[in-house]
C-alpha positions in Angstrom: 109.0 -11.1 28.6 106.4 -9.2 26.2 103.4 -8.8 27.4 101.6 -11.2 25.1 103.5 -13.7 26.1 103.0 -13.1 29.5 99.5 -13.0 28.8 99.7 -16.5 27.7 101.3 -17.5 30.6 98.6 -16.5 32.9 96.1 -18.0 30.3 98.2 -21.4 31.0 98.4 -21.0 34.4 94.2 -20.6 34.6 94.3 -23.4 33.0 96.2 -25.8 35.0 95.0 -24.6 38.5 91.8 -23.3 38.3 92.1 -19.3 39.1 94.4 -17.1 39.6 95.4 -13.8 41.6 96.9 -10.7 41.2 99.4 -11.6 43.8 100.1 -14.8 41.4 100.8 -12.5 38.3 103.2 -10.0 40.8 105.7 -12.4 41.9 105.5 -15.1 38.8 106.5 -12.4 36.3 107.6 -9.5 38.2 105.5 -6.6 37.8 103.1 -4.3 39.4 100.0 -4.5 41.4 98.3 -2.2 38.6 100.1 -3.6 36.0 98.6 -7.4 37.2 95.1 -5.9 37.2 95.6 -4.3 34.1 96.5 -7.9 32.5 93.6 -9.2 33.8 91.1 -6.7 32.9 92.6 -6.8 28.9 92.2 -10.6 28.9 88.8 -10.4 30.3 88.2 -7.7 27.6 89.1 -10.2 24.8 86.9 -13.2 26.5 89.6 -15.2 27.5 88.8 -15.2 31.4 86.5 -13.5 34.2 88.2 -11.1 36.8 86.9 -11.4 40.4 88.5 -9.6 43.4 91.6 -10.8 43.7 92.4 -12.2 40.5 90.7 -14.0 37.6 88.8 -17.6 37.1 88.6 -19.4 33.7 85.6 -18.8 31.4 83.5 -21.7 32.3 82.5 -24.7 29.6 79.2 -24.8 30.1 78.6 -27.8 28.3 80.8 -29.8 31.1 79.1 -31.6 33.6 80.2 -33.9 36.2 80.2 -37.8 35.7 76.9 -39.1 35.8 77.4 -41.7 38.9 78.7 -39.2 40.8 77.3 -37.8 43.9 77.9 -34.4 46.1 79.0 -37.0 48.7 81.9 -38.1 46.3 84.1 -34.7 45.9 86.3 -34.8 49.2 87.4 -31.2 48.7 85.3 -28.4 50.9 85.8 -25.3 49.2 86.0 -22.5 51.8 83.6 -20.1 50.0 81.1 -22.6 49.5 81.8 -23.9 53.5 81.5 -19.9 54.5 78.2 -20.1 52.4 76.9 -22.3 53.6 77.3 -21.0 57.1 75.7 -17.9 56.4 72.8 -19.7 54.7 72.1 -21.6 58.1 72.0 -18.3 60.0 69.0 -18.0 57.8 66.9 -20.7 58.7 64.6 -20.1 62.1 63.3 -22.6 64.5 60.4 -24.2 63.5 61.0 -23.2 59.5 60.3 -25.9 56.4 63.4 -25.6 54.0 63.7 -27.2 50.7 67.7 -28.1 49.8 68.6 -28.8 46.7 70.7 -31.7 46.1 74.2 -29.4 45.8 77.2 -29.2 47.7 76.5 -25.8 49.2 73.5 -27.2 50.6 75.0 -30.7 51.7 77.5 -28.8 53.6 74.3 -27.2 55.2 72.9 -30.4 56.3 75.9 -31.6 57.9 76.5 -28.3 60.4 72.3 -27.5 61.1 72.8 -27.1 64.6 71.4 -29.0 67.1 69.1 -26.7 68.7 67.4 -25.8 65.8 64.4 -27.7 65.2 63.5 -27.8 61.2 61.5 -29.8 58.6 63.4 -30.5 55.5 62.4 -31.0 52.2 64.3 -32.3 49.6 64.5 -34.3 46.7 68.3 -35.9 47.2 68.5 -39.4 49.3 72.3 -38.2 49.8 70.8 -35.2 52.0 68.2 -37.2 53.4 70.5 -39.7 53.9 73.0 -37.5 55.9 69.9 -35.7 58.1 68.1 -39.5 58.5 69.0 -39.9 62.2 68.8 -36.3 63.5 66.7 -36.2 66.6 65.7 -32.3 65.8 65.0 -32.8 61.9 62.4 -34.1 59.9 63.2 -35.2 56.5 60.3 -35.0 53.5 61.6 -37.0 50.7 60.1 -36.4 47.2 59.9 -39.7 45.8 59.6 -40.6 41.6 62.1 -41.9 39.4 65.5 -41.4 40.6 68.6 -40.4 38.6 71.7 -42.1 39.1 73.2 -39.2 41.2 70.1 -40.4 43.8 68.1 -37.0 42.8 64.6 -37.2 41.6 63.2 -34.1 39.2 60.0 -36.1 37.2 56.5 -35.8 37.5 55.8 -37.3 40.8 58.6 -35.4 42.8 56.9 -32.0 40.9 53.3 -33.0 41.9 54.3 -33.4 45.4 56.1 -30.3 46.1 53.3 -28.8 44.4 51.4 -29.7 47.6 53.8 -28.2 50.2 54.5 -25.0 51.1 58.0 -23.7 52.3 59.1 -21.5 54.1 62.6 -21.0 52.8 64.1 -23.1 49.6 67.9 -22.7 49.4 68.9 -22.9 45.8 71.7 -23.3 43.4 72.3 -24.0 40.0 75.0 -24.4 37.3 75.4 -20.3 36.6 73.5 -17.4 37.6 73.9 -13.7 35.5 71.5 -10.9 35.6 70.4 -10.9 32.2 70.2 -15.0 31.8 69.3 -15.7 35.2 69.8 -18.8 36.7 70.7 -21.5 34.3 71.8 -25.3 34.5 73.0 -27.5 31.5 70.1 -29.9 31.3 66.2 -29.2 30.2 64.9 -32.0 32.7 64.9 -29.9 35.7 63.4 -26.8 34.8 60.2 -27.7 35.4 61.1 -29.3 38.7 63.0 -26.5 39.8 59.9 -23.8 39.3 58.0 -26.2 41.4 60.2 -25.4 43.9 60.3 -21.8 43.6 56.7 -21.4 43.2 55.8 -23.6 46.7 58.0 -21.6 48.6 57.8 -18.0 50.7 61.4 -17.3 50.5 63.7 -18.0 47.7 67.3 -17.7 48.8 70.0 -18.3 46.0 73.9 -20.0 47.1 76.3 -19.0 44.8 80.1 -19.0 45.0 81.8 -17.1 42.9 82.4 -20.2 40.7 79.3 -19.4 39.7 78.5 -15.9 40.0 78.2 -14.1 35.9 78.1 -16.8 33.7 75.5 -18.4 31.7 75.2 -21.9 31.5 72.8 -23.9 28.6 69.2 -23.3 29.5 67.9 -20.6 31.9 65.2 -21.7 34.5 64.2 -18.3 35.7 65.0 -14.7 35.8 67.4 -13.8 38.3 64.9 -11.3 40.3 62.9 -14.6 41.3 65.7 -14.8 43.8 64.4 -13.0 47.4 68.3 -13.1 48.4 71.6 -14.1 47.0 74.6 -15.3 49.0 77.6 -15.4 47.7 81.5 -14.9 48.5 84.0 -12.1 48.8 85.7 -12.5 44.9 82.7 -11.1 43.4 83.4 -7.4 42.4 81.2 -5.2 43.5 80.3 -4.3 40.3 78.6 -7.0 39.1 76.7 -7.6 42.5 75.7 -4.4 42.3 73.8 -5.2 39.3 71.9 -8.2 41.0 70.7 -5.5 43.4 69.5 -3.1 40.9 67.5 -5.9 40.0 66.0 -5.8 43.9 67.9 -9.2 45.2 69.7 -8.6 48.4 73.0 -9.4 48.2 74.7 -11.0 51.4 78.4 -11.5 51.0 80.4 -13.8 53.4 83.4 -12.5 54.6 87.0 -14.0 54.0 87.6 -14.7 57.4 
C-alpha cells in the first residue's frame, strides 16, 4: 500500500470510530511504531486531524451541536476520561465549599459520585443536576431560576442577576473547546454573558476538559484561557500543548490512565 493511500485509510478509519492510535495504524497496515507516528504527525501537518498521546482524534466541526431536546442525562455512554475527570475534580471540593456545576457531563458525573461525607452547597443552573442532588441529605442545591431552555438549563437575565449575588467558592467549568490563544469557546452567543457571571462570582475557577476538547476552537470565545485558576484534563494530551496552558500560569492536573 502507498503511503497516501494508507493515509486515507486512517483518515476513514477517524472517521467511522471516533479516534485512533498508533497501535491501530501498526497492526491494520503493518508498519512501525515511528513510522505510525510519523503518519500521524504529516496528517496533522496538513489539517486533516489532531495527534494526542497515543494516536490522533478527528478535527472537530465546530458548528455541530447536539440535538436540541437532548439532555446530559440522555447519552448512556461514560467516557472513562471524562469519569477519571471527574473524580479528580471532586478531590477538589472541601467540606463546607459552595461549587457552581455547569450543566455538562463531566460535572453530572460529579454530582452523582460527591461522597457522602462531604457536606457542600451547590449551585447550578441545570434541573438535571439539581434534579439528580434533590434528595441528598449532605447537599444543598441553589437553583438559578429564568427562562429555561429545552435541555432544562437556564443562561437569561434572571439566572445572570442571581449569580451575580452569590459568591463561590469553586465553579467547575466546561465548554465546547478550549485553546490557548482562543480560550474557551462554545458554539452559541447566548451564554457568554451567563458564563462570565459565573466566573466573575467565583474564588476559584477550575476548568474540565477531556481531551475531546483540549486545542480546538469552537465558534465564539467566552474568555481567555488564563481566566482558568486550574485545568484538568486526561492523559492523551501531549505534553506539548499543556505545556503551553501553563506558560500561560493555569495549573495543569492530568488524571492518570489507570
Amino acid at each position: 500500500m502507498y503511503i497516501e493511500e494508507r493515509h486515507q485509510a486512517i483518515l476513514e478509519w477517524l472517521k467511522q470510530n471516533g479516534s485512533i492510535s498508533t497501535l491501530d495504524i501498526q497492526e491494520k497496515f503493518a508498519v512501525s511504531y515511528e513510522s505510525a507516528k510519523r503518519d500521524l504527525r504529516i496528517l496533522e501537518e496538513k489539517g486533516l486531524l489532531k495527534r494526542t498521546h497515543g494516536g490522533a482524534l478527528p478535527m472537530r466541526q465546530v458548528a455541530a451541536s447536539r440535538p436540541a431536546h437532548s439532555t446530559i442525562k440522555d447519552y448512556g455512554e461514560v467516557k472513562k476520561n471524562y469519569f477519571l475527570i471527574a473524580e479528580k475534580a471532586i478531590k477538589m471540593i472541601e467540606n463546607n465549599d459552595v461549587i457552581f456545576l455547569f450543566p455538562v457531563t463531566v460535572c453530572y458525573f460529579m454530582a452523582q459520585n460527591l461522597p457522602d461525607k462531604l457536606k457542600v452547597r451547590v449551585v447550578t443552573n441545570s434541573i438535571i443536576i439539581a434534579e439528580e442532588l434533590r434528595d441528598r441529605e449532605n447537599v444543598s442545591v441553589i437553583l438559578l431560576g429564568g427562562e429555561m431552555d429545552k435541555k432544562g438549563n437556564c443562561y437569561d437575565a434572571i439566572a445572570i442577576d442571581t449569580i451575580k449575588k452569590l459568591r463561590v467558592d469553586k465553579c467547575f467549568i466546561s465548554s465546547a473547546a478550549i485553546s490557548p490563544d482562543f480560550g474557551l469557546s462554545i458554539q452559541k452567543t447566548s451564554a457568554i454573558s451567563f458564563f462570565n457571571a459565573v466566573m466573575d462570582s467565583s474564588k476559584r475557577k477550575i476548568g474540565l476538559f477531556p481531551k475531546e476538547k483540549i486545542g480546538f476552537d469552537s465558534i465564539v470565545s467566552i474568555s481567555p484561557a488564563e481566566r482558568l485558576d486550574m485545568l484538568i484534563t486526561d492523559w492523551d494530551v501531549l505534553d506539548e500543548e499543556l505545556n503551553l496552558f501553563r506558560e500561560k500560569g493555569i495549573e495543569v492536573i492530568v488524571v492518570d490512565k489507570e
